[in-house]
N, CA, C and O atoms as a GROMACS GRO file, in nm:
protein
  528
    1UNK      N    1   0.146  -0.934  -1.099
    1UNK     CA    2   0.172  -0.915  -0.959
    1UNK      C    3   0.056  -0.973  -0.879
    1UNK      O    4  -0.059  -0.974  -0.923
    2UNK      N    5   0.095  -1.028  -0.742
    2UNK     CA    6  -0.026  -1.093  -0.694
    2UNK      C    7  -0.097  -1.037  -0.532
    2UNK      O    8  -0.192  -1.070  -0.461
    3UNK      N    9   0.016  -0.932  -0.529
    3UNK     CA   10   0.014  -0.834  -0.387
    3UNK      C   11  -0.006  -0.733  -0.433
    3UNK      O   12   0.004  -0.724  -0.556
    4UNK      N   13  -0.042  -0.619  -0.358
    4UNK     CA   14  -0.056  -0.460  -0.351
    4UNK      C   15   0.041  -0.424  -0.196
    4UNK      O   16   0.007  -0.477  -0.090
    5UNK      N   17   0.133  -0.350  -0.201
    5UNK     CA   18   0.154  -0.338  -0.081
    5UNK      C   19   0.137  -0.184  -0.049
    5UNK      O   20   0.157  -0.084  -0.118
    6UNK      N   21   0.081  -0.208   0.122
    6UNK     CA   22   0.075  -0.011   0.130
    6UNK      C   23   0.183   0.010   0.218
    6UNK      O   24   0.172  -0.071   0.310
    7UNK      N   25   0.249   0.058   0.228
    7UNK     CA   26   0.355   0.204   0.311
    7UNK      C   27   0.371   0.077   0.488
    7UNK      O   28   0.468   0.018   0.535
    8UNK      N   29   0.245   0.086   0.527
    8UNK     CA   30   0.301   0.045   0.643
    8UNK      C   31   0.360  -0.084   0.665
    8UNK      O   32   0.434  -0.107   0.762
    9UNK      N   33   0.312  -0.215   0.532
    9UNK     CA   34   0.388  -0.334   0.529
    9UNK      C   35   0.532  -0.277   0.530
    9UNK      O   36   0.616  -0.306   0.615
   10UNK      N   37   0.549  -0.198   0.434
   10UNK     CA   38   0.698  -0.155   0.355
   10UNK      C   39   0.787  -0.106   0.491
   10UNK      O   40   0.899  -0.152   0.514
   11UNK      N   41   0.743  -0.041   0.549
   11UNK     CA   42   0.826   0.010   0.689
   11UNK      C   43   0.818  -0.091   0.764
   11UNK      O   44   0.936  -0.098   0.802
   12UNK      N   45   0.747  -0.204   0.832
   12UNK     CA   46   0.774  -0.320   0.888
   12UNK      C   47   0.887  -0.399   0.810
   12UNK      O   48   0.991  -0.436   0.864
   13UNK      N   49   0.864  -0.416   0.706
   13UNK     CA   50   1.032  -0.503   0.663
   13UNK      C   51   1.104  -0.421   0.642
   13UNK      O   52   1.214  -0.465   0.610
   14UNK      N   53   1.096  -0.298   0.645
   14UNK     CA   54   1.232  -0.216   0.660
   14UNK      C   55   1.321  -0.242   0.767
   14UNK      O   56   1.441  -0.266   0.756
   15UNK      N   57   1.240  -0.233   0.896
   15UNK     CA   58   1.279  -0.238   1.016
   15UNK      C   59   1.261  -0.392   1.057
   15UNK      O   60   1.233  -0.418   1.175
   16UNK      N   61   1.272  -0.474   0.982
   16UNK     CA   62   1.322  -0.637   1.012
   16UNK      C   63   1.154  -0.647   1.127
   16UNK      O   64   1.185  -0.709   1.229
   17UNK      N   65   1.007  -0.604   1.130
   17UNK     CA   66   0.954  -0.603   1.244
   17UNK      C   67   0.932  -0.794   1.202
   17UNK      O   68   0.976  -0.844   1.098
   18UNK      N   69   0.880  -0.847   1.275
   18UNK     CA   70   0.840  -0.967   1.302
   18UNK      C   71   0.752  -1.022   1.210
   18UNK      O   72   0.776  -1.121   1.140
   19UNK      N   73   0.651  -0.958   1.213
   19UNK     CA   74   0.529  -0.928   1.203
   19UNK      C   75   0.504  -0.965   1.012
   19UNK      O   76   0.463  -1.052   0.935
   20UNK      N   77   0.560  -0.836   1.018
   20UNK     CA   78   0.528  -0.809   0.849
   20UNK      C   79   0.673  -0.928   0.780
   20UNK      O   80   0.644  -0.992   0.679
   21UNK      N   81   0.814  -0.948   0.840
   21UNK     CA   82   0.839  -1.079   0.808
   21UNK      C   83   0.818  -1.187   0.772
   21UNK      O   84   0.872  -1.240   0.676
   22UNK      N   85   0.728  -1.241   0.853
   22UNK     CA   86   0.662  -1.359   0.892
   22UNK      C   87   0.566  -1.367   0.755
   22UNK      O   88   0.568  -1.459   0.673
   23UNK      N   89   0.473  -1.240   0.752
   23UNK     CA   90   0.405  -1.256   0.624
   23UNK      C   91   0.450  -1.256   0.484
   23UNK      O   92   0.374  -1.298   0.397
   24UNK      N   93   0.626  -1.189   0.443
   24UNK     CA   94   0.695  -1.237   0.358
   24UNK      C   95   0.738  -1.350   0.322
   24UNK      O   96   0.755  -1.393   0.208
   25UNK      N   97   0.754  -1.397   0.420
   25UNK     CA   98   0.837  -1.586   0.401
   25UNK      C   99   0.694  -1.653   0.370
   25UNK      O  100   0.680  -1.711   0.262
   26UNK      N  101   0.618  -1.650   0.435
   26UNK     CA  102   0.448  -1.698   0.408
   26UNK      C  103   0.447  -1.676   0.235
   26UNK      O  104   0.410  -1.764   0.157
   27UNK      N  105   0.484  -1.578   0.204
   27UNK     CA  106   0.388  -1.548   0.077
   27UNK      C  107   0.543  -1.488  -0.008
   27UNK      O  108   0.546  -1.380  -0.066
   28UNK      N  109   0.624  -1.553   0.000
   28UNK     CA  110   0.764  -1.554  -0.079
   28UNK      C  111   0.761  -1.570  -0.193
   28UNK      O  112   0.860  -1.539  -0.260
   29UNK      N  113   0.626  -1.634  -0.263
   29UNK     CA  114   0.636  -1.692  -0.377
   29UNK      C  115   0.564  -1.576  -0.468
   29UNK      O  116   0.570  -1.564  -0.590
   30UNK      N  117   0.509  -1.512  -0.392
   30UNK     CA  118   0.393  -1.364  -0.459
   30UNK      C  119   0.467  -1.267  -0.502
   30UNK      O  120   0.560  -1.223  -0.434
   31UNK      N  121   0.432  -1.216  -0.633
   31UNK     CA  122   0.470  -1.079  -0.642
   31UNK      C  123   0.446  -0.944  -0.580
   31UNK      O  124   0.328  -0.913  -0.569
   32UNK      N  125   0.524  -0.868  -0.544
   32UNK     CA  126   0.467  -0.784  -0.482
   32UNK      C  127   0.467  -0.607  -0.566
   32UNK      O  128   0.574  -0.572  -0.616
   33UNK      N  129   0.357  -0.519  -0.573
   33UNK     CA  130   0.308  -0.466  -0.662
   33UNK      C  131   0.350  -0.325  -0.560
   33UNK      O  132   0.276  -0.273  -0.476
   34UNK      N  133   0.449  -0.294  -0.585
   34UNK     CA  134   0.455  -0.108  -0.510
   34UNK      C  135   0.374   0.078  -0.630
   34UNK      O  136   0.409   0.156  -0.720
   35UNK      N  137   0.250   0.047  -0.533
   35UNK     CA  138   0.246   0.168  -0.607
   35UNK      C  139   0.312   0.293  -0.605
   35UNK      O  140   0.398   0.299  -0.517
   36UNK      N  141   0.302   0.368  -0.654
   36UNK     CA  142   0.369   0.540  -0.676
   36UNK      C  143   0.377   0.586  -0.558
   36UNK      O  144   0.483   0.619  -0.506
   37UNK      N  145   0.240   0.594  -0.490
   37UNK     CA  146   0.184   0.651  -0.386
   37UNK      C  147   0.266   0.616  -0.301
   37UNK      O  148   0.330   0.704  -0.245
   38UNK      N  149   0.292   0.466  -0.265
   38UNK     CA  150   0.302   0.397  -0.140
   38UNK      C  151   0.499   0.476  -0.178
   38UNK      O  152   0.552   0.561  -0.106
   39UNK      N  153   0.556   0.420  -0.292
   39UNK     CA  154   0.691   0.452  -0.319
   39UNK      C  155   0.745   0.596  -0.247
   39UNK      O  156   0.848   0.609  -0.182
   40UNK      N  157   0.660   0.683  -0.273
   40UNK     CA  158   0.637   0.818  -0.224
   40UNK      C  159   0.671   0.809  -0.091
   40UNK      O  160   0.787   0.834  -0.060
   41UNK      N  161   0.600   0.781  -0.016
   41UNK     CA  162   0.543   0.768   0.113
   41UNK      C  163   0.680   0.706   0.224
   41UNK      O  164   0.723   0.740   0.334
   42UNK      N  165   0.715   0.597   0.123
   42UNK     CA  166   0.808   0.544   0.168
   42UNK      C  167   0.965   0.618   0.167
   42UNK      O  168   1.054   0.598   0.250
   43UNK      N  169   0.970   0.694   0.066
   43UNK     CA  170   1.103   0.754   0.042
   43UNK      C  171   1.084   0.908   0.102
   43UNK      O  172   1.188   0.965   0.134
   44UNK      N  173   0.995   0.958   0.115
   44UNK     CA  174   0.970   1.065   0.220
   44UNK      C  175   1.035   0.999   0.334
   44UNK      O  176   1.156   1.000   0.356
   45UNK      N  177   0.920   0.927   0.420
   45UNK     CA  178   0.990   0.873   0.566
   45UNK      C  179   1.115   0.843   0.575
   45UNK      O  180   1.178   0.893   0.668
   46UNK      N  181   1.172   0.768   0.496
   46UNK     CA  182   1.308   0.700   0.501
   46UNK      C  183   1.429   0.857   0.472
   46UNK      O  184   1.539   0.859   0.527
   47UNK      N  185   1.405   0.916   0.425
   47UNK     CA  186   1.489   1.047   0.416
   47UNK      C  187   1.462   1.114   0.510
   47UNK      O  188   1.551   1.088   0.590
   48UNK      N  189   1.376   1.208   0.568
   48UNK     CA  190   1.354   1.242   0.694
   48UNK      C  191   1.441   1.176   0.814
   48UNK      O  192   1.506   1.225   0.907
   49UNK      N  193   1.415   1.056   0.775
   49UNK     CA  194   1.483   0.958   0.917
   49UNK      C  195   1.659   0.961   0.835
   49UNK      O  196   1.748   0.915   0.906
   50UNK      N  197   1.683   0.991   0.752
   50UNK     CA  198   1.862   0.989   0.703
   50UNK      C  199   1.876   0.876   0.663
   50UNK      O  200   1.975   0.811   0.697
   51UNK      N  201   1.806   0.840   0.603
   51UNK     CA  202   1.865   0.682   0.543
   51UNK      C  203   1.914   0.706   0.399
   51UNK      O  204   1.860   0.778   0.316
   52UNK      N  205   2.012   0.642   0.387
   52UNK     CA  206   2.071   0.674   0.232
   52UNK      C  207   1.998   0.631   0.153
   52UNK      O  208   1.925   0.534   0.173
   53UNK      N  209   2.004   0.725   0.002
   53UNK     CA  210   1.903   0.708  -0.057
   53UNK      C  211   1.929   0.566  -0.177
   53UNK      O  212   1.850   0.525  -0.262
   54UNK      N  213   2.090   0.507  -0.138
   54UNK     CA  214   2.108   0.375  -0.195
   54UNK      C  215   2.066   0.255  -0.136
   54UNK      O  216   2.058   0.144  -0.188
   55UNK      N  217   2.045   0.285  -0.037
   55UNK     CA  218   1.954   0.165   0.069
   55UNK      C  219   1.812   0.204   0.011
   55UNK      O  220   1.757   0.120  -0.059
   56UNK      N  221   1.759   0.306   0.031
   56UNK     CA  222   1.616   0.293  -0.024
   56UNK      C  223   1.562   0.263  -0.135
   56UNK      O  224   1.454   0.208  -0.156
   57UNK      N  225   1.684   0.324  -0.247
   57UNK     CA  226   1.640   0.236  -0.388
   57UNK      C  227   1.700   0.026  -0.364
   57UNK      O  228   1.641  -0.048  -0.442
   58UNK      N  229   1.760  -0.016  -0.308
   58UNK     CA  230   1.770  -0.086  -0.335
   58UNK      C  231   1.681  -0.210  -0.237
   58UNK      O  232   1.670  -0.332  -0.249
   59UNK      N  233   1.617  -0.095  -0.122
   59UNK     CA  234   1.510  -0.206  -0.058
   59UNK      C  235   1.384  -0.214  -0.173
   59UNK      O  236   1.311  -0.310  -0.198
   60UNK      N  237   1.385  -0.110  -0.221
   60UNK     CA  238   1.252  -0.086  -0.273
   60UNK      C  239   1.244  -0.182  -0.380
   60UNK      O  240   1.136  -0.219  -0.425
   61UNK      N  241   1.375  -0.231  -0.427
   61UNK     CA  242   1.380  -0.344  -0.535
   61UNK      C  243   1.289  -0.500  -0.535
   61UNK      O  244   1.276  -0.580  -0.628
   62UNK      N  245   1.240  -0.505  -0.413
   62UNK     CA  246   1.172  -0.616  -0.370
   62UNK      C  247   1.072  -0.610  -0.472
   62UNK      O  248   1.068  -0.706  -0.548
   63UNK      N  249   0.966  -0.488  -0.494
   63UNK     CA  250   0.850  -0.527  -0.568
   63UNK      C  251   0.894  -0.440  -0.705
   63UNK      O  252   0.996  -0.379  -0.738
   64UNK      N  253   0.750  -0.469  -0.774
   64UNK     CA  254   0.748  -0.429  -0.890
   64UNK      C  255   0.678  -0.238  -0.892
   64UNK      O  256   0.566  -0.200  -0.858
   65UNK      N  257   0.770  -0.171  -0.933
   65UNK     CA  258   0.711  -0.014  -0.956
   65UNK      C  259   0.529  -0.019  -1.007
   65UNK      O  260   0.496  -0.113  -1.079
   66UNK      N  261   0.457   0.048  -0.979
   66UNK     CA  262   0.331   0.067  -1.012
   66UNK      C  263   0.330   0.193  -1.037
   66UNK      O  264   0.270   0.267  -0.958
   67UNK      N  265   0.390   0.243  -1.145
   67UNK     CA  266   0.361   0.385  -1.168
   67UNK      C  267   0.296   0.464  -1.275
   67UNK      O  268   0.307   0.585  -1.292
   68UNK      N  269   0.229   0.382  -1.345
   68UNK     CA  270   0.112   0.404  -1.419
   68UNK      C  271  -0.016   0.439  -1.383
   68UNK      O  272  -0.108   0.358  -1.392
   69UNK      N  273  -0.033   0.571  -1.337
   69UNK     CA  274  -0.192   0.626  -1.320
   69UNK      C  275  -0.320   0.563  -1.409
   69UNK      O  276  -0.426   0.514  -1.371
   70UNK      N  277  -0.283   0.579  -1.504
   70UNK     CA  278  -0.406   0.581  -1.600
   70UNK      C  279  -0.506   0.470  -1.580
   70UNK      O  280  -0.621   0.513  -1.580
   71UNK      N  281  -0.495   0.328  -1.560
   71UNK     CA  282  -0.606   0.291  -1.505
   71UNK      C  283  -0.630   0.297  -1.428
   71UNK      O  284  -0.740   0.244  -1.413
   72UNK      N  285  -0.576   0.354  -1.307
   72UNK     CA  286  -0.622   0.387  -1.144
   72UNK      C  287  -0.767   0.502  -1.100
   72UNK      O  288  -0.861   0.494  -1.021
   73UNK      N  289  -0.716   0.615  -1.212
   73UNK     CA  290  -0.769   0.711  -1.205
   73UNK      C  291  -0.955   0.724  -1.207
   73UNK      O  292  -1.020   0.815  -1.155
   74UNK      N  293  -1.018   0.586  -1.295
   74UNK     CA  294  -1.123   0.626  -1.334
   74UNK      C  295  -1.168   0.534  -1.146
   74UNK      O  296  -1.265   0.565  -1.076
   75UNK      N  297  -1.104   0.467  -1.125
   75UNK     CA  298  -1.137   0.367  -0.992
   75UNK      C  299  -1.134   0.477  -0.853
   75UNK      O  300  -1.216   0.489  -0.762
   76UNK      N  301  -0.998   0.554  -0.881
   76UNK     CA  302  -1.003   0.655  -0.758
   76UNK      C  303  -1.158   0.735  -0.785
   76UNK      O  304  -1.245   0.744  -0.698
   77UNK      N  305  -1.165   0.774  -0.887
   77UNK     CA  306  -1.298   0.923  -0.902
   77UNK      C  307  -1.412   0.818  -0.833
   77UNK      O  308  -1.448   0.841  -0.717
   78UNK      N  309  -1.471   0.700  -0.908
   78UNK     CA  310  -1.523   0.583  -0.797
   78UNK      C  311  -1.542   0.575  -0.650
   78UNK      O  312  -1.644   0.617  -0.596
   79UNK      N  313  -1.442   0.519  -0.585
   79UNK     CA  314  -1.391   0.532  -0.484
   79UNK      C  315  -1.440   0.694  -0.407
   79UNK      O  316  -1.525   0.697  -0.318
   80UNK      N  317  -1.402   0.763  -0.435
   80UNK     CA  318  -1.415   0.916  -0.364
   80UNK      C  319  -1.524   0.947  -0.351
   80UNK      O  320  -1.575   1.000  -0.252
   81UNK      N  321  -1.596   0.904  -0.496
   81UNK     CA  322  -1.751   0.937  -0.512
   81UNK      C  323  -1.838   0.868  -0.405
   81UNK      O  324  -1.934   0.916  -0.345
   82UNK      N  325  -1.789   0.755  -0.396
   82UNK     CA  326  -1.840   0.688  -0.311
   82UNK      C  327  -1.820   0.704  -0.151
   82UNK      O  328  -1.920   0.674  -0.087
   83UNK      N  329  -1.694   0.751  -0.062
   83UNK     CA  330  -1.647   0.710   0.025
   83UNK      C  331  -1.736   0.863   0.060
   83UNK      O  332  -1.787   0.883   0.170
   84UNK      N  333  -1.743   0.975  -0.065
   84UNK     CA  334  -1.859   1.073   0.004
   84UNK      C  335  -2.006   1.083   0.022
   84UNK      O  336  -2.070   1.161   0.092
   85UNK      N  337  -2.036   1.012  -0.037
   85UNK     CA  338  -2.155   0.977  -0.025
   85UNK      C  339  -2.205   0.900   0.135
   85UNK      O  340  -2.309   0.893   0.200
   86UNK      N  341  -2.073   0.855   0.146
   86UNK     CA  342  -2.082   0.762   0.256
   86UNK      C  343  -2.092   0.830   0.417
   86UNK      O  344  -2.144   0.791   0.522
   87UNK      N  345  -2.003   0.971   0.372
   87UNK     CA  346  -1.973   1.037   0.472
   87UNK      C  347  -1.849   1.015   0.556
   87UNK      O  348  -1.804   1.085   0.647
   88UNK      N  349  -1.797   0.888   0.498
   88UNK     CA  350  -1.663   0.840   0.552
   88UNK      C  351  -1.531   0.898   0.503
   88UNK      O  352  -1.420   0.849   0.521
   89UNK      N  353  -1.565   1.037   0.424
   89UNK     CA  354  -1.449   1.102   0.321
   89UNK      C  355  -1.324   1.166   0.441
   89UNK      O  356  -1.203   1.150   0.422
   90UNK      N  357  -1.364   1.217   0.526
   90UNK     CA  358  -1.272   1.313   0.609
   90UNK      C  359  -1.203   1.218   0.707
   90UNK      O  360  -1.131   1.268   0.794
   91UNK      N  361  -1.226   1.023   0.699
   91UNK     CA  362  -1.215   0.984   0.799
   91UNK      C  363  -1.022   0.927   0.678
   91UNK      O  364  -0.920   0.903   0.743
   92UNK      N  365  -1.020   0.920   0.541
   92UNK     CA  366  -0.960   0.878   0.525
   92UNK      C  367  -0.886   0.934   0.403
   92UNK      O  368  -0.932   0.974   0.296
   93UNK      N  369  -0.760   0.927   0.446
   93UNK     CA  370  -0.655   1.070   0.375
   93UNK      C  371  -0.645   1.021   0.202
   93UNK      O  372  -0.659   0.908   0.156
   94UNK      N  373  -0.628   1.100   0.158
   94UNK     CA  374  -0.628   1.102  -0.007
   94UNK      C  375  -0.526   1.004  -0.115
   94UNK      O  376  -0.536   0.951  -0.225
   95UNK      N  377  -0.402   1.022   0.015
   95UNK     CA  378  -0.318   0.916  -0.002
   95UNK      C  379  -0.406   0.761  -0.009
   95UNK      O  380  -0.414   0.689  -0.109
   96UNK      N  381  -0.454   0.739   0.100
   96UNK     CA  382  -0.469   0.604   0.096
   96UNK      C  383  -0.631   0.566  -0.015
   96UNK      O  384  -0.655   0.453  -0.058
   97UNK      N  385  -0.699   0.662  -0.034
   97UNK     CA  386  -0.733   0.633  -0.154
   97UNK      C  387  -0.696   0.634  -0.292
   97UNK      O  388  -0.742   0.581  -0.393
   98UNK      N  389  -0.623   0.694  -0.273
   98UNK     CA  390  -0.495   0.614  -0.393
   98UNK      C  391  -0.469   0.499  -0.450
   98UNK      O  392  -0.483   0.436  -0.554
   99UNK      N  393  -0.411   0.493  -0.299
   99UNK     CA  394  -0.356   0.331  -0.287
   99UNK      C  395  -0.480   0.245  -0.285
   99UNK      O  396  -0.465   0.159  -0.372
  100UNK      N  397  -0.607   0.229  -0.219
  100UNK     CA  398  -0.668   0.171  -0.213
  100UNK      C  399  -0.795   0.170  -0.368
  100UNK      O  400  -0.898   0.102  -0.380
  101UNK      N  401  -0.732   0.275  -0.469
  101UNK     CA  402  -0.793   0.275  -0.570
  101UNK      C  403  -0.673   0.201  -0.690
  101UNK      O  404  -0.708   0.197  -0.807
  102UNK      N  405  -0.566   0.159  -0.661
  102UNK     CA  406  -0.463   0.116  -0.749
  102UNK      C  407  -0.504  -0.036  -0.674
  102UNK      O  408  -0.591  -0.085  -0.745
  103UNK      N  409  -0.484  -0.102  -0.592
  103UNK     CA  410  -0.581  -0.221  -0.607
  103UNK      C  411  -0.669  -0.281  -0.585
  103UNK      O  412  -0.660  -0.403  -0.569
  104UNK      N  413  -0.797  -0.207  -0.574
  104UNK     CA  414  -0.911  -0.224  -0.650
  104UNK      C  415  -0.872  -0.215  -0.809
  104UNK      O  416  -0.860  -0.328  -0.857
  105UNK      N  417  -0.852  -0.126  -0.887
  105UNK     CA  418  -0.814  -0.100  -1.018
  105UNK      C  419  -0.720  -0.256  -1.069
  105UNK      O  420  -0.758  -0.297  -1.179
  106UNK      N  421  -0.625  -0.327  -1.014
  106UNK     CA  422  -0.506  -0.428  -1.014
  106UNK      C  423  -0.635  -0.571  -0.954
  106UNK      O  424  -0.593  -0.686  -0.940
  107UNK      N  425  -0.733  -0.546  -0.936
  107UNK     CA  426  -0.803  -0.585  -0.894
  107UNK      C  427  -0.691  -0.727  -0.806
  107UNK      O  428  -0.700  -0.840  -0.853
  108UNK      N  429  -0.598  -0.703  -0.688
  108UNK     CA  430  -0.531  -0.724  -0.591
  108UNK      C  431  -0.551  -0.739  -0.457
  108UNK      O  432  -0.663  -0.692  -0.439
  109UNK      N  433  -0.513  -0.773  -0.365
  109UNK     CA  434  -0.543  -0.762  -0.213
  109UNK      C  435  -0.407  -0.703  -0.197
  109UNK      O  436  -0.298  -0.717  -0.253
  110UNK      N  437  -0.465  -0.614  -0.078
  110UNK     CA  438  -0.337  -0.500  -0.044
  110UNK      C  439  -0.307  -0.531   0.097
  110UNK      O  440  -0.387  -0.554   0.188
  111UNK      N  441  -0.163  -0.527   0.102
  111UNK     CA  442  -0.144  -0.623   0.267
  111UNK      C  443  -0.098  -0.426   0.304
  111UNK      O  444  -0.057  -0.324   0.249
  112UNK      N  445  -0.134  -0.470   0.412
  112UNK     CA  446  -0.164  -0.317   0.534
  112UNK      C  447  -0.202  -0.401   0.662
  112UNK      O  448  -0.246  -0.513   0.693
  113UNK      N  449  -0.156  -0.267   0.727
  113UNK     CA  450  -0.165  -0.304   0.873
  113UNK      C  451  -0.291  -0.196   0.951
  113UNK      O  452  -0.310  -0.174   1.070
  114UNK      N  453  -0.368  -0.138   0.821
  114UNK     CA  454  -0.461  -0.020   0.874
  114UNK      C  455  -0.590  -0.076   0.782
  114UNK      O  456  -0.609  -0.070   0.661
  115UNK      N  457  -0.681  -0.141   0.906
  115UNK     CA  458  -0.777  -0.175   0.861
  115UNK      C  459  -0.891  -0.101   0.864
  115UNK      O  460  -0.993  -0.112   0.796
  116UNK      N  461  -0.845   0.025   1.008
  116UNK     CA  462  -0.930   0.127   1.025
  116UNK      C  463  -0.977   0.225   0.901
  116UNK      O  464  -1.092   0.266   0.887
  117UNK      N  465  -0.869   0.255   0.814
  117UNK     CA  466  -0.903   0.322   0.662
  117UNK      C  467  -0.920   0.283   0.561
  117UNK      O  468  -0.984   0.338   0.472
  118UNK      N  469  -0.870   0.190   0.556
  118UNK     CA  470  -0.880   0.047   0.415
  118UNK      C  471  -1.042  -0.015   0.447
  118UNK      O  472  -1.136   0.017   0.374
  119UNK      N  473  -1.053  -0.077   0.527
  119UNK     CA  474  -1.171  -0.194   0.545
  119UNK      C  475  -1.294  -0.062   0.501
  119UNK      O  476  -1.396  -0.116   0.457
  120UNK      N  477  -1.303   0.071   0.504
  120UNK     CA  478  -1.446   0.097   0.483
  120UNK      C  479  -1.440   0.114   0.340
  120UNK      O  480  -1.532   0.163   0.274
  121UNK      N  481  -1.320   0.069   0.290
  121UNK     CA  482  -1.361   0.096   0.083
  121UNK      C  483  -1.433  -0.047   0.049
  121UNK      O  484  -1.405  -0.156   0.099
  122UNK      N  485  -1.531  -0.018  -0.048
  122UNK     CA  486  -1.591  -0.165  -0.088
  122UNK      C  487  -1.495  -0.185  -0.246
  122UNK      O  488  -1.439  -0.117  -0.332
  123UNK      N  489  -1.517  -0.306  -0.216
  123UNK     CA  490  -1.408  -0.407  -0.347
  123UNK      C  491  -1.257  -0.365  -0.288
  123UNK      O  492  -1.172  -0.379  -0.375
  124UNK      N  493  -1.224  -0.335  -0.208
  124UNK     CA  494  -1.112  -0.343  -0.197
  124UNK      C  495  -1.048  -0.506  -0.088
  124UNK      O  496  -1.057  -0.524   0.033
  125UNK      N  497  -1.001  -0.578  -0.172
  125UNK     CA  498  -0.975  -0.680  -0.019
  125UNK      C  499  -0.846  -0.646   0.018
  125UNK      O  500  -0.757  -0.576  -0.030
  126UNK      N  501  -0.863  -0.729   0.143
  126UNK     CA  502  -0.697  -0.676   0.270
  126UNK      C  503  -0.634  -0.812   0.277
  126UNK      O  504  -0.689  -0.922   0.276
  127UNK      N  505  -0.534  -0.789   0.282
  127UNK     CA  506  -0.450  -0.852   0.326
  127UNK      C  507  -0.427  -0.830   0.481
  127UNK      O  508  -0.311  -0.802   0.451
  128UNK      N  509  -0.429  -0.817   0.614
  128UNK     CA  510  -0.441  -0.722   0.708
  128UNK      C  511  -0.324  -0.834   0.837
  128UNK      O  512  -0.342  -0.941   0.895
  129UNK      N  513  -0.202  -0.726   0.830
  129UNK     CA  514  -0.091  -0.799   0.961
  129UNK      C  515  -0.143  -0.746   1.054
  129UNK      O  516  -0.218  -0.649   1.063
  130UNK      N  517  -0.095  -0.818   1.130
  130UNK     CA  518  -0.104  -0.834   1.304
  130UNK      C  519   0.001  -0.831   1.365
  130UNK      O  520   0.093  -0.892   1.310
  131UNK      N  521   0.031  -0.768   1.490
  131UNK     CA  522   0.148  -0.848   1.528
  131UNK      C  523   0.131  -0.995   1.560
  131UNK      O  524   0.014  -1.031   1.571
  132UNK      N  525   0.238  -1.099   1.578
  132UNK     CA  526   0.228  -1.251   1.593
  132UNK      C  527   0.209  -1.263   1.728
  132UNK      O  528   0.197  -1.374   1.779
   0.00000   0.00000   0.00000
């Protein structure tokens, strides 16, 4: 896989946004790597909002499942150790060190649209949308 994607790419092409489009057709040729976390995240929201849950398995078909913890895990304890040390722990939810410890771990760039919680992990690179 040659992407990591987090939750908020995944809800931009849900909802056809522009934005996160634009960066699919760009990078059409990439695999794209859905972790657990993000899968989660995504099928919470999308049920809440009533979306059938055959539309959501079958958007979700775009990337590849990432649901293997086990090498993530020694990268998250990493990560945490670090982001407290930093003092930056309370600024960024547990979820997204997750995600942001599955690729670091995939050693990947993770396309997100939240650079405010992503950008303070080190080794993690971004992929980072904009609107156009």
């Amino acid at each position: 896989m040659d992407l990591i994607a987090d939750t908020s790419f995944l809800v931009g092409l849900w909802r056809g946004q522009l934005w996160a489009q634009s960066f699919a057709r760009a990078h059409a040729s990439k695999s794209l790597g859905l972790p657990w976390i993000v899968q989660g995240e995504f099928w919470h929201g999308a049920l809440r909002a009533g979306h059938s849950p055959d539309n959501v398995r079958d958007f979700l078909s775009i990337g590849v499942p990432l649901n293997d913890a086990e090498p993530v895990i020694p990268v998250y304890a990493r990560i945490c150790a670090a982001v407290q040390d930093s003092g930056i722990y309370r600024n960024i939810g547990q979820n997204d060190l997750w995600i942001a410890a599955v690729a670091v771990a995939f050693a990947r760039p993770l396309v997100t649209r939240d650079r405010r919680h992503f950008g303070q992990i080190d080794g993690l690179r971004l992929e980072v949308l904009r609107e156009p």
